[in-house]
C-alpha positions, 0 to 999 in steps of 0.5 A: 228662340233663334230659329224662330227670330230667323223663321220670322225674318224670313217670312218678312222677307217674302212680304211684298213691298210696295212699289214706288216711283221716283219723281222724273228729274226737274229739267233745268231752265234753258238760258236766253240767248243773251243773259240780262246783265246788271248795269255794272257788269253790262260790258260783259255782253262786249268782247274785247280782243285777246290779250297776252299778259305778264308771266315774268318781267317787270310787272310794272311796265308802262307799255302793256295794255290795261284790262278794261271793262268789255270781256277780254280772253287772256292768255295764261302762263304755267306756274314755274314761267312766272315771276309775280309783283308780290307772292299771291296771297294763295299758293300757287299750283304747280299744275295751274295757270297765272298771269298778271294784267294792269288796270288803270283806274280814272275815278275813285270808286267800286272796282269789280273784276269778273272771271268766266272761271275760278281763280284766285286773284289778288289786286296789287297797287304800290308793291301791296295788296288791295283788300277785296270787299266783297266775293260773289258770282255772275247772273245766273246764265251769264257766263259770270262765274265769279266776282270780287270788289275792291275800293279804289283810287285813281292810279295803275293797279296789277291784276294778278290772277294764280291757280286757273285751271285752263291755259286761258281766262276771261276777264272784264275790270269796271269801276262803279 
């Protein structure tokens, strides 16, 4: 019985099989030159100067430049350089990039502040975290890759940006 199971999974073995192909892979859509951006986030397609932002000190310095909605390149710190408001609600990794950057606020509203990489970011007014709303990512093409909502009032807020895989980050703040 067993070298007929074995005679018979031989004889299968010699039976040709059909060839068959494989599709070609879907090319991906090329991106346009300039990406259609929603309204809110228009201000991505400006690029503002580069900004060095916080890494220790006083978080709350009057006299560093706010983070504004044009993209702006902001230089980061090392982890152990800095010295954030409050602990970030994320852990931060030793091997990532950080920094801290004001926002003012004009007029209460949607506050969306847009990343060209992934980061974790928390949003500080008062010595306290503001809850984001929402999460999501940039038009496709865009450069965007991530977003988070916040609602808002008037005042000065600190962006704090923890565990960014590169020494620098753009970033654009437009309340809507």
């Amino acid at each position: 019985m067993r070298s007929f199971a074995i005679a018979l999974l031989l004889a299968a073995s010699s039976v040709p099989v059909p060839f068959v192909m494989a599709a070609p892979a879907k090319k991906p859509d090329a991106c346009p030159a300039k990406p259609v951006l929603p309204p809110e986030l228009s201000g991505w397609a400006r690029n503002s100067s580069n900004k060095t932002i916080y890494g220790y000190g006083d978080a709350r310095a009057a006299d560093w430049p706010p983070l504004a909605a044009a993209r702006t390149g902001l230089a980061l710190h090392r982890y152990e350089s800095l010295s954030y408001w409050i602990a970030p609600a994320r852990e931060p990794d030793p091997f990532k990039f950080g920094g801290m950057v004001p926002i003012i606020v004009k007029k209460p509203g949607r506050l969306t502040v847009a990343l060209d990489e992934g980061a974790w970011i928390d949003l500080v007014r008062d010595g306290k975290a503001v809850t984001s709303v929402s999460h999501g990512h940039g038009p496709a093409c865009s450069g965007i890759r991530k977003t988070v909502d916040f609602d808002v009032t008037e005042g000065r807020y600190l962006l704090q940006i923890v565990n960014a895989p590169n020494a620098s980050i753009r970033a654009m703040a437009v309340v809507r």
